[in-house]
N, C-alpha and C positions, 0 to 999 in steps of 0.2 A: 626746956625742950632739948637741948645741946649735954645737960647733965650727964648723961651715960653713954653720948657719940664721941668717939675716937674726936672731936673736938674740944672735948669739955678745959682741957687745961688752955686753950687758945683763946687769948684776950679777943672781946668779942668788936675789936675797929678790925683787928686783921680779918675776922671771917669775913663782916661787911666788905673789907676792900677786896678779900679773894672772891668773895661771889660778885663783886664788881666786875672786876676783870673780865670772871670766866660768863659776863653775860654779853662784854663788850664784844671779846672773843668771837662768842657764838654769833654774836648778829652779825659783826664783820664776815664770819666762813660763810655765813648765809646770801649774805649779799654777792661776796666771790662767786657763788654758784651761781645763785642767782643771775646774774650778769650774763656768764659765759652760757646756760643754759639758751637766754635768750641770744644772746649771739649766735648760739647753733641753729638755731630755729628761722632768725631772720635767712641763715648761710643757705637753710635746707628750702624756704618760700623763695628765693631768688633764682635759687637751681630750678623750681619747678619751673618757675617763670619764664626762663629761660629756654626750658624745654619745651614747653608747650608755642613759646613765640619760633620757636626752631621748627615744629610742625606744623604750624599756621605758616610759613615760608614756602616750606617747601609744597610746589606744585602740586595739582592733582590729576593723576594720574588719568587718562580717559584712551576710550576705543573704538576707530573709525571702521569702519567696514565698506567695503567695496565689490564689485562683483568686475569678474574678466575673464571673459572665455578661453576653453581649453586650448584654442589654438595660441594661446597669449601667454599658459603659465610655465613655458620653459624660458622665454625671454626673461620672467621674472624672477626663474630660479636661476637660470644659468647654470655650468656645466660643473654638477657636484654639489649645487646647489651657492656656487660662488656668490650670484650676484645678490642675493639675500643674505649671505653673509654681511657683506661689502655694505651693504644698507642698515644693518642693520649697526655694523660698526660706526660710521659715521652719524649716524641720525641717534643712538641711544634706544631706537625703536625697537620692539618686540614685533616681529609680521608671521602668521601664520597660515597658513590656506587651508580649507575644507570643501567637502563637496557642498555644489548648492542642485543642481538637476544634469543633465546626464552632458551637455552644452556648456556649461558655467562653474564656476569656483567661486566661495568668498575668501576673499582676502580679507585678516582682520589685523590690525595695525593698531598696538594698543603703546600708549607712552606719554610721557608729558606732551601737552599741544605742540609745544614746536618741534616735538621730538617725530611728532606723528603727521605735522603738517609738511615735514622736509622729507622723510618715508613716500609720504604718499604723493608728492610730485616725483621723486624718482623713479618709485615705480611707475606711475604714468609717463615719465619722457621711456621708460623701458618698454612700456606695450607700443608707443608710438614708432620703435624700430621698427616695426611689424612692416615686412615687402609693403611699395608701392605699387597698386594696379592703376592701367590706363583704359579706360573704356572706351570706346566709339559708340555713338546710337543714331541710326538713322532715323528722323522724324521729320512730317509734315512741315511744308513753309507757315498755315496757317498755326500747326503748335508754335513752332519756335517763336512767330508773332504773339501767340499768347504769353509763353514762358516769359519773350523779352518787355512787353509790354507796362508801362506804369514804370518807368525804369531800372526793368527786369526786375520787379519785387515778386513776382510767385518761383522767378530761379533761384533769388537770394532765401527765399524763407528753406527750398529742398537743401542750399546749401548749408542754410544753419541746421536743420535737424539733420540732417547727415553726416557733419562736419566734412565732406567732402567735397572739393573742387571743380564746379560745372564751368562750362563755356561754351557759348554756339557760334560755328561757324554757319553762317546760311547758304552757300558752294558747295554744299554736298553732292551727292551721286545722285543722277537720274532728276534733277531739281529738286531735290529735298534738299533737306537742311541736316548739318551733322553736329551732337552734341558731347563732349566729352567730358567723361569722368573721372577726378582723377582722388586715391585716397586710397587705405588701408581696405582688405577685403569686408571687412565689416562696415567701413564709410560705404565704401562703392555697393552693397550687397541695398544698404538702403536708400543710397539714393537712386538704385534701380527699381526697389520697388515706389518710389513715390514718382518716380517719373514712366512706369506703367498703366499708374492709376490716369495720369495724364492722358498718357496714350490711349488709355482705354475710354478716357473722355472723347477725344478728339476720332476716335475711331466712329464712336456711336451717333457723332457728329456729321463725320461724313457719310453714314448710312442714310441719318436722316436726309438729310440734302440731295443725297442721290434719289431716296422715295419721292423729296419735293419736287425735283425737276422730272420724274419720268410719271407723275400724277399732274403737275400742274399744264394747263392747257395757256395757249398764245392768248395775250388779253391785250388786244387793239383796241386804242379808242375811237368810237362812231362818229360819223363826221360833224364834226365844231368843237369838239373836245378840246384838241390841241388849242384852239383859239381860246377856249376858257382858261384854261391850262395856263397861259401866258398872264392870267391876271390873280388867278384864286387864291391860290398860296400868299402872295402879296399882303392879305388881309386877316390870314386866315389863324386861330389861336394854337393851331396845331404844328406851327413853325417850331415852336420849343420845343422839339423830342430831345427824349432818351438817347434815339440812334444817332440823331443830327451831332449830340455833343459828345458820342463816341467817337465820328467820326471827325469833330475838331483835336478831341483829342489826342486822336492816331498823330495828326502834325506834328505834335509835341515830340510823342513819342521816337517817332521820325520810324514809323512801320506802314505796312502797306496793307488794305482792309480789300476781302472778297466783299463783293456787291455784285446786285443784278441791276441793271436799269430797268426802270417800270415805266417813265415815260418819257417822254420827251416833247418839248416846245422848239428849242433848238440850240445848240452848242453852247449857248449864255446861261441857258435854263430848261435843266432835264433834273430827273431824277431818282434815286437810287434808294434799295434795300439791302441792308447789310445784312451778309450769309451767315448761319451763326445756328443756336438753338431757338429763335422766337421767326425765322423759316417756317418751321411742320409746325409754332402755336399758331403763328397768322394763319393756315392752311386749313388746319382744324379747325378754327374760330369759324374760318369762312363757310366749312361745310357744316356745321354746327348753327350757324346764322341762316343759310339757307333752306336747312331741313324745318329749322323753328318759324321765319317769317314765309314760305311757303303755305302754311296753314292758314285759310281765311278766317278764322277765329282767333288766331293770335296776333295778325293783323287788324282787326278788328278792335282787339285788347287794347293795342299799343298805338293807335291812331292817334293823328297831330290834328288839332283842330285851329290852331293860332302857334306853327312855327317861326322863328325869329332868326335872325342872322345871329351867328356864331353857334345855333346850336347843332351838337354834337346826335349825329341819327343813324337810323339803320336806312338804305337804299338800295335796288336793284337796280342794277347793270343792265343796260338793254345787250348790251354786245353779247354777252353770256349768260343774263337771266339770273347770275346769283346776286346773294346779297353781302352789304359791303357795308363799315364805318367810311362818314361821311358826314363834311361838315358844311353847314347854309354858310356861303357866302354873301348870298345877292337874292332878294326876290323882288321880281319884278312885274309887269303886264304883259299876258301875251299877245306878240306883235298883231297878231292875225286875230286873237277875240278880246281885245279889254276887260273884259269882265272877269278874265280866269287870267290866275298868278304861274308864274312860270319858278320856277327854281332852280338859281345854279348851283350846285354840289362843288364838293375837291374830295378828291376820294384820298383819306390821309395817310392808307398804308402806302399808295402807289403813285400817287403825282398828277394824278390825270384829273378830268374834269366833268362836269355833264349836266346840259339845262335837262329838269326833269319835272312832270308834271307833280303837284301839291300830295295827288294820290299814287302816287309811288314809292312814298317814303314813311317811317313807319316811330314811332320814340324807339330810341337802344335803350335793351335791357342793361341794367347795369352791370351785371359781370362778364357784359363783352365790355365794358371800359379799361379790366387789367391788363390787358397787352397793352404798352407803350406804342402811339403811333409810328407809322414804322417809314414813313417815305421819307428823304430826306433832299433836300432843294440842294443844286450844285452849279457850277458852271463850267467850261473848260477853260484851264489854267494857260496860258502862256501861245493863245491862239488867238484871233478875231477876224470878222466876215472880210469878204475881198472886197466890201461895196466902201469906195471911199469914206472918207470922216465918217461912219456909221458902223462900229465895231460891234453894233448887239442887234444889228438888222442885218438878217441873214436870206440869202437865197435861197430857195425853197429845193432848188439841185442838192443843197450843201446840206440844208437839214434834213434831206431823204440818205444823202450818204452817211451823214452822221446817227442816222437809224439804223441803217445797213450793217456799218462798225461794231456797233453795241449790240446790235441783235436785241432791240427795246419789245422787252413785256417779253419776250420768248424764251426766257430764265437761264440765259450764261452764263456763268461765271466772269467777271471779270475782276483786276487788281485796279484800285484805288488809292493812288497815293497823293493824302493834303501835301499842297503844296503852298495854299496862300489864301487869302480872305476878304470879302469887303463888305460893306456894312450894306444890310438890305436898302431895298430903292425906297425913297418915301412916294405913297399913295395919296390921293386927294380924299380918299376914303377915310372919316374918322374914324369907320369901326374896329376895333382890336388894334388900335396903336401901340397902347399897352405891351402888347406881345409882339410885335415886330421888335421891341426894343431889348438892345444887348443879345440878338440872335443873328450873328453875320454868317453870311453865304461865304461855305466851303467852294474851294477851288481846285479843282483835282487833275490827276494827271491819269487818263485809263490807259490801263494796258489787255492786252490780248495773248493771255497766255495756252490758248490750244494748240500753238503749233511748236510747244512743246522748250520758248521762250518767247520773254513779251515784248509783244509791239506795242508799241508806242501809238495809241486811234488818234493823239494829234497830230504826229508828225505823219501818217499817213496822211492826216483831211491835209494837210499843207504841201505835202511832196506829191499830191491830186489834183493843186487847185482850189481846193474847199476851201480853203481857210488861208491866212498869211497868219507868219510868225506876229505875235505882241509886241516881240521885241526885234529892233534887226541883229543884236547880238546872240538870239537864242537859237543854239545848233539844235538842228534838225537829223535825229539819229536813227531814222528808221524811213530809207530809200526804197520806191517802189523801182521794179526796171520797168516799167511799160506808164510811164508817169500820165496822165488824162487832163484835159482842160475841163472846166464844168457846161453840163451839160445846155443844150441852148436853150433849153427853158428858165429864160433869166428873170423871171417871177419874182419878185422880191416879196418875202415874208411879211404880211401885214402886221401891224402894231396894234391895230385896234380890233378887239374881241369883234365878232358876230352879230348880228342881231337876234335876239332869244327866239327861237322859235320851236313848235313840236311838231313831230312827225303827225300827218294824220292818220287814224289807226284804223 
């Protein structure tokens, strides 16, 4: 094979050892390469690695957007557009504005989060330079009572959505009450409008009320009433109102509540309707009840055959002929024919009382039941009778004066302020004990605000005569000049009810 190649004269160990060589040679340069190729490759998987963990590092970038009225966006350009520079320097931020409606701009704040979250508090402390305004607002003493009410939580909620600064003074002008605003013209713009809405509540509030008092007629009670009066409630399931624990509540509050008196027993025990929006419901109810139990067919309908004590009825009024919620306290025999039941009432919206014949009374429809009963049992605060050792036996002089003050059933106004409490009296009567229980008698202090600031009705019944202080330390702040003894009719107010009896008709 080698015969005629440029080898042939070469002894054939040297070929073998030269293609030895040149094979060790080659596999050695191969492996060189070899080697170093993967070395580049490892060099060139490390770099990538590295780059890619260099991007997986770095932040991602995001963009917040904002809206601030035109009146806002020189504050946050500043002059030349400084102050957006300046922000933009410090924070890393990108901030641009665009229109959003003819009112408004979006501001959009685009950069890493902290770059974007440190932009956008300083442009907000920049809009917050914005002038401070001070508002004044004059408002009713019964708003401010509301606004401040529940420890001014309907003021604090206008102050969070507004972010602006309310406060009431209640020494305003003319006896109102004055509230002030205080905050950037955008704070103040809304918390004008939410505290209009208010206004426009309370407005529509006094409308009504003024319709209640020039529609509603004097509602005296006929005579034995008041004697009832002084036991009915005592027993009666309709102690627990709605309005009774609004008016516990006012104490807390430490505010003073419109009430009319409706009736009265005397100085220890009268009692009151809070003025308010369920006013014109009871009103309505009532001429609503009347037009409906008028009909002798729907009397008919709604006939009692086996009434019971506690239950809850429609009855007429003799004093006025309309019809009224009312609840059995008592039935009993009448004195004059045993054979017929007599029945004593407590009329729940108003305090008063009334033996009434069996067919006078009617079942209540059940959707006169949604009005909360509305009278609420009270006594007067920090007074009692002049009759010695007997503080809740009154003179019969002193509880005509003490009707006189209030203007009772004749729909006054007057200001009710709790001032203290004590636990109802306990009855020999087992019925509704249940509901006497954890319901204490408000103790109030009425004032007489028509002559344009309030007097004080007990310190008048005590600088009269009518009444002596509770206490000997409690100043007496409201002086008559023409001061009166009580009158000589020294009649002491009986304790025990009447005997039931009915008119002959």
């Amino acid at each position: 094979m080698l015969r005629n190649s440029p080898f042939s004269g070469t002894p054939t160990y040297k070929l073998l050892l030269g293609f030895g060589l040149c094979s060790l040679g080659g596999a050695m340069l191969y492996a060189y390469f070899k080697n170093r190729q993967d070395d580049d490759n490892d060099n060139n998987d490390n770099g990538d690695r590295r780059n890619v963990q260099r991007t997986q590092d770095k932040p991602k970038e995001i963009c917040v957007k904002i809206i601030v009225e035109n009146d806002h966006v020189p504050l946050i350009i500043g002059r030349g557009g400084a102050n957006i520079k300046l922000i933009e320097e410090k924070t890393s931020a990108k901030i641009r504005l665009r229109d959003k409606d003819s009112g408004h701009k979006f501001c959009d704040i685009s950069g890493v989060p902290d770059a974007v979250k440190a932009a956008r508090f300083l442009l907000l402390k920049e809009i917050e330079r914005a002038p401070i305004e001070k508002v004044e607002i004059q408002i009713s003493q019964r708003l401010a009572n509301k606004l401040n009410g529940r420890g001014g939580e309907l003021l604090q909620d206008i102050s969070r959505s507004s972010l602006a600064k309310l406060s009431i003074d209640p020494n305003g002008r003319n006896g109102k009450a004055k509230i002030t605003v205080i905050g950037n013209q955008k704070q103040v713009n809304i918390a004008r409008k939410l505290l209009d809405e208010q206004i426009e509540e309370d407005e529509e509030l006094r409308r009504a009320v003024e319709e209640v008092e020039q529609r509603r007629e004097p509602r005296r009670s006929p005579t034995n009433s008041l004697a009832s009066s002084l036991y009915s409630s005592q027993t009666s399931l309709s102690s627990h109102t709605q309005p009774r624990d609004k008016l516990m509540a006012s104490r807390v509050d430490d505010k003073p509540m419109e009430v009319y008196v409706s009736a009265v027993g005397s100085p220890s025990k009268f009692w009151v309707q809070l003025v308010g929006p369920q006013t014109k419901k009871l009103d309505d109810m009532v001429q609503e009840m009347t037009s409906y139990y008028s009909n002798p067919e729907n009397r008919e309908k709604h006939g009692l055959t086996a009434p019971y004590v506690g239950q809850i009825v429609a009855a007429v009024f003799k004093f006025d002929e309309k019809w009224y919620r009312a609840e059995i306290v008592d039935i009993m025999p009448n004195q004059y024919n045993p054979e017929e039941q007599v029945i004593d009432l407590y009329f729940v919206d108003y305090g008063d009382s009334e033996y009434i014949s069996p067919a006078d009374i009617c079942e209540l429809r059940t959707d006169f039941l949604t009005l909360r009963f509305q009278a609420v049992e009270c006594f007067m605060a920090n007074v009692k009778s002049t009759i010695p050792n007997q503080p809740n036996t009154w003179q019969k002089s002193s509880i005509t004066k003490f009707e006189e003050l209030t203007d009772v059933a004749h729909w006054r106004k007057l200001i009710a302020r709790v001032v203290t409490y004590k636990e109802r009296p306990k009855t020999t009567k087992a019925v509704n004990s249940a509901a006497r229980e954890g319901t204490p008698l408000p103790g109030v202090e009425l004032f007489d605000p028509a002559e344009g600031f309030e007097i004080n009705i007990g310190d008048l019944m005590i600088t009269n005569g009518f009444a002596i202080p509770l206490d000997d330390e409690y100043p007496v702040r409201s002086r008559s000049s023409t001061p009166s003894s009580p009158s000589s009719d020294s009649t002491i107010e009986e304790l025990t009810p009447l005997s039931p009896r009915l008119a002959v008709k």
